[in-house]
C-alpha angles and dihedrals in degrees: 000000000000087000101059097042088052077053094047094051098038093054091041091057096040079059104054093034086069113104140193123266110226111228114231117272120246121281100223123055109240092359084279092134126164119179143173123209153143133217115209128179121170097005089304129108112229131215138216118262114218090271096061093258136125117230133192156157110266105230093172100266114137093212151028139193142234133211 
């Protein structure tokens, strides 16, 4: 019965001591955000298509940078 009832507690406070992980803030006040910058990907820069997006040719390559 001791047992359960350590088991009990201990799994009790494990729950209540959780907390909340805050998200980042935005990065822009007041989402008034103006930024420069360059995609590059295998020595090349990229540029938006008419939806927003980035679009390339995978070489094989697990990353890119941006400038």
């Amino acid at each position: 019965m001791k047992r359960v009832l350590f088991i009990i507690i201990v799994f009790v406070f494990t729950i209540l001591s959780c907390t909340k992980e805050e998200p980042y803030p935005h990065p822009c006040v007041n989402d008034n955000c103006i930024a420069d910058y360059t995609v590059v990907y295998l020595g090349d820069s990229l540029n938006e298509n008419s939806d927003g997006y980035y679009e390339l040719q995978y070489a094989g390559l697990n990353y890119f940078q941006i400038k």
